[in-house]
C-alpha positions in Angstrom: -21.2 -17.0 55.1 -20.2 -19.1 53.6 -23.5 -19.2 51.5 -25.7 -22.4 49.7 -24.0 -24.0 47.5 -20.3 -22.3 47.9 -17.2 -23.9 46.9 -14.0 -23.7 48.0 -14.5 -22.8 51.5 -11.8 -22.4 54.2 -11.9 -25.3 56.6 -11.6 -22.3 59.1 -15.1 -20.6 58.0 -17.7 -19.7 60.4 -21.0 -20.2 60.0 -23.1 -17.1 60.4 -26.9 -16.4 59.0 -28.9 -13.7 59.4 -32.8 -14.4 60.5 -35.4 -11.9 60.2 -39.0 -11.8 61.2 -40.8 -8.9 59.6 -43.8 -9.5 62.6 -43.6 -10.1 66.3 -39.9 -11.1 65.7 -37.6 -14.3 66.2 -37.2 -15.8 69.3 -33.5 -16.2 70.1 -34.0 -18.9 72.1 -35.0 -21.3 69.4 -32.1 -20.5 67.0 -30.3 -23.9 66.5 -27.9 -25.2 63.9 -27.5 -28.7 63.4 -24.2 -29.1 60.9 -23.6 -32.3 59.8 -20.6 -33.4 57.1 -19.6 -37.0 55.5 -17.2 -38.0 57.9 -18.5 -36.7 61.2 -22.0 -35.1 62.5 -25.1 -34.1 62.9 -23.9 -31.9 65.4 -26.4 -29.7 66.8 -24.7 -26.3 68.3 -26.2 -23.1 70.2 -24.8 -19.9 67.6 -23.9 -16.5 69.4 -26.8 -14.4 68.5 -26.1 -11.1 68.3 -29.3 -8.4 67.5 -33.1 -7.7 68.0 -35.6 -10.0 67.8 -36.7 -8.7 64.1 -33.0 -8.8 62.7 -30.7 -11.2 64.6 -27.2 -12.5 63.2 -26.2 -16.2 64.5 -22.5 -17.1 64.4 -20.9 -20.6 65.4 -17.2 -20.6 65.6 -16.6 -24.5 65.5 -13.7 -25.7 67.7 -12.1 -27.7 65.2 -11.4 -26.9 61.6 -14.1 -28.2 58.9 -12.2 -30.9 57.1 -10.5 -30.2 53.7 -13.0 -30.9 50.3 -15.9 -32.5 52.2 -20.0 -31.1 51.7 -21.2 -29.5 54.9 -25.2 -29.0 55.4 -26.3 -26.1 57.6 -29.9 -26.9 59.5 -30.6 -23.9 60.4 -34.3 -24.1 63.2 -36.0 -21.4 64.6 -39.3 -20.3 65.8 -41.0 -16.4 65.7 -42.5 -14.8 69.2 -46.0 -14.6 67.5 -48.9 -17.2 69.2 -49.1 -19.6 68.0 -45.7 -19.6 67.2 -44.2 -20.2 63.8 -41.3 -22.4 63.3 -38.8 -23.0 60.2 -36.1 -24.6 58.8 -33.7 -23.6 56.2 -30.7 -26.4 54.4 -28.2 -25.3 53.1 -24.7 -26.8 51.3 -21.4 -25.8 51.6 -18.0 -27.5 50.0 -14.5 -27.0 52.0 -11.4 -26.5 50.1 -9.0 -29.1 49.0 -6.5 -29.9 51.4 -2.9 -27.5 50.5 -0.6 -28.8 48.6 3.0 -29.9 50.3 4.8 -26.6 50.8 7.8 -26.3 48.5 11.2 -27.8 49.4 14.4 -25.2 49.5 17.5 -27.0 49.0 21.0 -26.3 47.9 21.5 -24.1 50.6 24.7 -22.4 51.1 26.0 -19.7 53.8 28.2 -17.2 54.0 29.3 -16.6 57.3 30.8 -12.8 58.0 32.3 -11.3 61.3 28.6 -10.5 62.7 26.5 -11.6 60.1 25.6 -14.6 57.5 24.2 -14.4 54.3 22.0 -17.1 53.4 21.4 -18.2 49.4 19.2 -20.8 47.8 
């Protein structure tokens, strides 16, 4: 996840795909993402692959949160084991969720102090 064209996407998300080569396999060390967004980017990253060559999962944890209700495009590059080798790209979209509302304000407090305890009431 998240997938092409979600909405409403935590800003906390990781970005994980799943690539598959039905031959000789996918050669990890071409697996790339380059993630790009409107207000920073392209970043290219190196995803944890996790797997076998003919079923691999990438995930990139980003360090920092993806900003709230901007578009995010995935680059995903990578390249099979077969010679001469065969190399692809897949784009896809993403959009973050709108930033949270202000939590709500408790006021009117009042407490009720006892011999060893307090009540508290809003």
């Amino acid at each position: 996840g998240p997938v092409n064209n979600e909405t409403d996407v935590d800003t906390k998300t990781d970005i994980v795909v799943n690539l598959t080569d039905a031959g000789v396999g996918v050669d990890k060390s071409t697996i790339d993402f380059i993630i790009e967004g409107e207000t920073f980017g392209p970043n290219t990253v190196s995803p944890m692959v996790t797997g076998f060559s003919n079923s691999y999962v990438a995930t990139y944890n980003p360090a920092l949160d993806f900003p709230n209700s901007e578009t995010i495009t995935v680059t995903v590059d990578a390249c099979d084991l077969d010679a001469p080798r065969n190399c692809g790209s897949l784009i896809y979209t993403f959009e973050t969720e709108e930033q949270d509302t202000p939590p709500p304000t408790i006021s009117n407090i009042a407490v009720v102090t006892q011999f060893i305890s307090a009540t508290i009431m809003w």
